[in-house]
C-alpha positions in Angstrom: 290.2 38.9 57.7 287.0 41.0 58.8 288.3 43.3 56.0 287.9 40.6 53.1 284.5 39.5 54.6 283.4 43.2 54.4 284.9 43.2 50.8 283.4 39.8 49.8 280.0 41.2 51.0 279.9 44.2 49.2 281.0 42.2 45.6 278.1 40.0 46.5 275.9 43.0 46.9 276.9 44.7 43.7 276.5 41.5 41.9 272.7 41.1 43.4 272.2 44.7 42.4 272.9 44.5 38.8 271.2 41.6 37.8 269.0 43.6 36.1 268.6 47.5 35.0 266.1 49.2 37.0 267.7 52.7 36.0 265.7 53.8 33.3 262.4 52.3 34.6 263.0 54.3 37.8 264.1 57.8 36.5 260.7 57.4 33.8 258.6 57.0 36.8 260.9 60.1 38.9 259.5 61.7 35.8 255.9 60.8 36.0 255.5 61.4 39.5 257.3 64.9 39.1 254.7 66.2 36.1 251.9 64.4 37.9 253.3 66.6 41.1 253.0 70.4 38.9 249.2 70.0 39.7 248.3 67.3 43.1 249.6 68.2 46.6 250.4 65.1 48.7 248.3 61.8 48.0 251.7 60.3 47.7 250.6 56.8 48.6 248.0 57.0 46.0 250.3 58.2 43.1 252.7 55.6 43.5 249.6 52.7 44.2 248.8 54.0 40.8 252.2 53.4 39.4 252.7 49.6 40.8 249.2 49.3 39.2 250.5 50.8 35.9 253.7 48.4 36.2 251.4 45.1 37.1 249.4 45.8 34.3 246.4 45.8 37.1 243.1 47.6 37.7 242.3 49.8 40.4 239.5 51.0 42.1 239.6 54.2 44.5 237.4 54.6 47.1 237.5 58.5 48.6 234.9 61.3 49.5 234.5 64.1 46.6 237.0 66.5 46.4 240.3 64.3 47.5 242.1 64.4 44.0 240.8 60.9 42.6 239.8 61.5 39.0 242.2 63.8 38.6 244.8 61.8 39.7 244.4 58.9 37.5 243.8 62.2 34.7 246.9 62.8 34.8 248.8 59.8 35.4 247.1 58.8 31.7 248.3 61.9 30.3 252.2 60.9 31.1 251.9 58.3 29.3 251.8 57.9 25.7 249.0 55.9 25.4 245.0 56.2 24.0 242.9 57.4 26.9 239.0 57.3 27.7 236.7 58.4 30.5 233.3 57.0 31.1 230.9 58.4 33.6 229.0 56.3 35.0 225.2 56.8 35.3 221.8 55.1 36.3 221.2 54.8 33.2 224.4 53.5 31.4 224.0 50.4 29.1 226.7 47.6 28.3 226.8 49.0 24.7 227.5 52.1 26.1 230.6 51.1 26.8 231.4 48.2 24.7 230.0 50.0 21.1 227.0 48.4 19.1 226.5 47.2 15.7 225.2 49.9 13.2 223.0 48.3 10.0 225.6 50.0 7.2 222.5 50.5 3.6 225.7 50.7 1.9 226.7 47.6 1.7 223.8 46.4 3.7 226.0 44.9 6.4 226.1 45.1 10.1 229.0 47.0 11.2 230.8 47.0 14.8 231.0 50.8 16.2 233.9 49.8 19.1 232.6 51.9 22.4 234.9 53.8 24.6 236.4 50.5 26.0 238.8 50.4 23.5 241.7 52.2 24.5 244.5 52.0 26.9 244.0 53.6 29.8 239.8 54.0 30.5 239.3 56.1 33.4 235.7 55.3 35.0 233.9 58.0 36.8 231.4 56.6 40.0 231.8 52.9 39.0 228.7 52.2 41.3 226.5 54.6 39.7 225.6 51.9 37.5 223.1 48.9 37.3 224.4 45.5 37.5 224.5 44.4 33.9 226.6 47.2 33.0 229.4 46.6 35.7 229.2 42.8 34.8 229.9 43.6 31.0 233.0 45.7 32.4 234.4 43.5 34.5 234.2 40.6 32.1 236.6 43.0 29.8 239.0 43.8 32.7 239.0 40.2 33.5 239.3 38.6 29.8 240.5 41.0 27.9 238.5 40.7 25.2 235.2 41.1 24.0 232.7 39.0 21.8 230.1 40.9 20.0 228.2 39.0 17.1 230.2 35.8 16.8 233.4 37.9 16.5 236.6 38.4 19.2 237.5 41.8 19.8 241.0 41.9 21.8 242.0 45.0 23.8 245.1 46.8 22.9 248.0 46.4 25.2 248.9 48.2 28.2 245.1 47.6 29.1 244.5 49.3 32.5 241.3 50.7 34.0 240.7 53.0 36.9 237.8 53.7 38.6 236.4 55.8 41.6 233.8 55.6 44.0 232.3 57.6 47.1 232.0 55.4 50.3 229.6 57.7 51.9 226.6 58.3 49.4 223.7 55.2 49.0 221.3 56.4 47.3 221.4 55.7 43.6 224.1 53.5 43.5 224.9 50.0 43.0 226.8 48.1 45.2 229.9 46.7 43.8 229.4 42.9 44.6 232.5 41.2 46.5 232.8 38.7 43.3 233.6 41.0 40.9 235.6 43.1 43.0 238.3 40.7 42.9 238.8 42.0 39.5 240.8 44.6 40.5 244.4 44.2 41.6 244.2 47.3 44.2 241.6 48.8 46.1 243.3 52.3 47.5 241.6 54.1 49.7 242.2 58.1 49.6 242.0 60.0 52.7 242.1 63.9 53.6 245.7 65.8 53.3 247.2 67.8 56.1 247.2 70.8 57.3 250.6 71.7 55.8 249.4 69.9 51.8 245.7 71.9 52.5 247.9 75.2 52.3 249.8 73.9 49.5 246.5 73.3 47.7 245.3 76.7 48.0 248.5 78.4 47.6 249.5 76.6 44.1 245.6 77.1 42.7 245.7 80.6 43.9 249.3 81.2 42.0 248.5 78.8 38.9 247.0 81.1 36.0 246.1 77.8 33.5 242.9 77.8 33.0 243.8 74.4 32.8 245.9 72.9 35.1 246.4 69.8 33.4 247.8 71.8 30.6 251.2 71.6 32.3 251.6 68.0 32.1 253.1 66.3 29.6 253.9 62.5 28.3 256.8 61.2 29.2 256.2 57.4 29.1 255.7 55.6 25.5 253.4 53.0 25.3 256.2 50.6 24.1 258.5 51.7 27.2 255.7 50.6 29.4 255.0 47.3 28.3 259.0 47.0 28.2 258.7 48.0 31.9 255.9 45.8 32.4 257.9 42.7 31.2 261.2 43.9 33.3 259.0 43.6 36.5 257.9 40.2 36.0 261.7 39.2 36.0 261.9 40.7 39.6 263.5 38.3 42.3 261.2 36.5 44.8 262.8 34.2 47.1 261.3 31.1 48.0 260.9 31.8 51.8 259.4 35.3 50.6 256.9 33.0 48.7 255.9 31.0 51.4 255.5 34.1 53.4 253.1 35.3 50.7 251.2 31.8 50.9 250.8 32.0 54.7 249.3 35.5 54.9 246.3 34.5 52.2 246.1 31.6 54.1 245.2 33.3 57.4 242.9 35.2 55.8 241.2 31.8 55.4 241.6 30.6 59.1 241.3 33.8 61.1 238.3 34.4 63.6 237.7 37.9 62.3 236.9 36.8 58.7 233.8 36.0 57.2 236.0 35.7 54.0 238.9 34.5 53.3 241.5 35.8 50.4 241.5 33.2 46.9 244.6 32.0 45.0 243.8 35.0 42.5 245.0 37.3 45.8 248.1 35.3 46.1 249.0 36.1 42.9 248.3 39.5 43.0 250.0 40.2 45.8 253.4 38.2 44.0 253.0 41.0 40.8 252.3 43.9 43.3 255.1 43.0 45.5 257.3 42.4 42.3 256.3 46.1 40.8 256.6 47.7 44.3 260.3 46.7 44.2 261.2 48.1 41.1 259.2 51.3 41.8 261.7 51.5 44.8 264.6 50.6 41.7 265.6 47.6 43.2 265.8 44.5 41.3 264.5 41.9 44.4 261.6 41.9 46.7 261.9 42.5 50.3 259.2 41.7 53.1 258.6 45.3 53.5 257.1 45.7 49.5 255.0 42.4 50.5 253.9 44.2 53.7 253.2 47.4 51.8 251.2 45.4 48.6 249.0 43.4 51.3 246.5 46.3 52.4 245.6 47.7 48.9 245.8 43.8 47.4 243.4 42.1 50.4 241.0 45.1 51.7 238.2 44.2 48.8 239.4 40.7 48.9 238.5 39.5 52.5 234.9 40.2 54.4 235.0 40.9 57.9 233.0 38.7 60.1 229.7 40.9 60.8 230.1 40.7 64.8 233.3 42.5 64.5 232.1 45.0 62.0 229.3 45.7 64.3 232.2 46.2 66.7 233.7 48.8 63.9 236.9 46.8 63.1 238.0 47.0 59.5 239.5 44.9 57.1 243.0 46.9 56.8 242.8 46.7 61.1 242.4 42.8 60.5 245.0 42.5 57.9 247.7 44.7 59.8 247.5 42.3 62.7 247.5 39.2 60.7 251.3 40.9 59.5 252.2 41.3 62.7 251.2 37.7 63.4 253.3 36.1 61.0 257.2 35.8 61.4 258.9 37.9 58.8 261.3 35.8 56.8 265.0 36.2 57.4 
């Protein structure tokens, strides 16, 4: 009898397994992570933030001190895929046109033409997001945010996969902008990049000391289409979420709202971030359903920009991911 229940189990198993094919999506991103692995040492976490990012069809910012691998990074993770790629480095200076393109007076046929900026591509890799004055970040974030663009009565859409990436330093003020908390909501993830270990430090030195590119990044190469990723992007959203595994999604934004810590609390827009992030983390790990432990591992990157720590306890040094981390352990995990 125990035999057939054992038997029964593992049929219901297989059958909850194959609902849909995760193969190919996981083996493409074994692939990515392995050419994005011929140049960066560690950073593990941040590589495959990235690629739940990629999968959401999210923007990310990363917060790190100089030196830690972040523009490179999210370099090379563009240069896996098969897609148009731009970098924009952010300056003091920097004007929305800049970034979005102007409109150039044509004497040929005496006509205003649209010269798109370096928006317009797939993948846009900004450089020091805060290095720039307000009106500039505003115009980028209304892009991430619709989309689109409207420039002289006419609607520019971006080209699908549209993903940006951008970086920031956490420990240098002067000259920059401060990214307000409105408009940081834009961004799906907010990964912070610490230093490596002793053990990736040698690594570091030993592989740039034995690497003879003069370009390191020459070694990478695509291995992603643009039409695979969107396919990919589409087979994530049909990831299973259980209904108790939603409600355990509602009640952690919830007590973002209610706890003591918090001067702000987490928006509906968080609850639905955290339902695509927790989706994508799932297939990353090739399964086809989401577990508490991908909601768990979505919530710090998801909430950290999201929620504002009541100033008291930030005078006290606690942190948003200390505040979040206990509200997990707060809430009963769904069985």
């Amino acid at each position: 009898m125990e035999n057939l229940e054992n038997q029964n189990q593992e049929n219901l198993n297989t059958e909850f397994q194959s609902r849909l094919n995760m193969t190919e999506l996981r083996q493409s991103l074994e692939n990515v992570k392995a050419e994005i692995g011929k140049v960066i040492i560690g950073q593990e976490s941040m590589i495959e933030h990235l690629l739940v990012a990629l999968l959401s069809n999210g923007h990310v910012l990363i917060e790190g001190v100089p030196g830690v691998a972040k523009t490179i990074t999210a370099k090379l993770l563009a240069k896996t895929v098969d897609v148009g790629f731009s970098r924009i480095q952010f300056t003091p200076d920097l004007m929305p046109s800049d970034i979005l393109g102007t409109s150039i007076f044509n004497v040929k046929n005496s006509e205003f033409e649209f010269k798109k900026g370096p928006i317009f591509s797939s993948f846009i890799l900004i450089d020091e997001i805060n290095r720039s004055p307000a009106k500039t970040q505003s115009a980028l974030f209304e892009v991430m945010e619709e989309r689109q663009i409207t420039m002289d009565g006419k609607q520019y859409e971006m080209q699908e996969p549209f993903l940006v990436v951008a970086t920031q330093n956490p420990i240098e003020h002067e000259g920059t902008y401060r990214l307000p908390e409105a408009q940081l909501d834009r961004f799906l993830f907010k990964i912070n990049v610490g230093y490596p270990n002793l053990s990736q430090e040698v690594e570091i030195i030993k592989n740039q000391h034995e690497n003879k590119l003069a370009d390191k990044t020459d070694a990478v190469q695509k291995v992603i289409s643009g039409t695979q990723l969107k396919n990919y992007q589409n087979l994530v959203k049909d990831v299973i979420v259980e209904k108790q595994l939603l409600e355990y999604i509602a009640k952690i934004i919830v007590n973002t709202r209610e706890n003591q810590f918090l001067y702000l609390g987490a928006s509906p827009r968080a609850s639905l971030a955290l339902l695509t992030a927790s989706k994508a983390f799932a297939a990353v790990r090739g399964r086809d359903f989401v577990t508490p432990e991908d909601i768990k591992e979505a919530s710090f990157a998801v909430l950290r920009h999201r929620v504002m720590v009541s100033p008291e306890r930030e005078m006290e040094g606690l942190t948003a991911d200390e505040i979040i981390r206990q509200i997990l352990e707060v809430i009963e995990i769904p069985r």
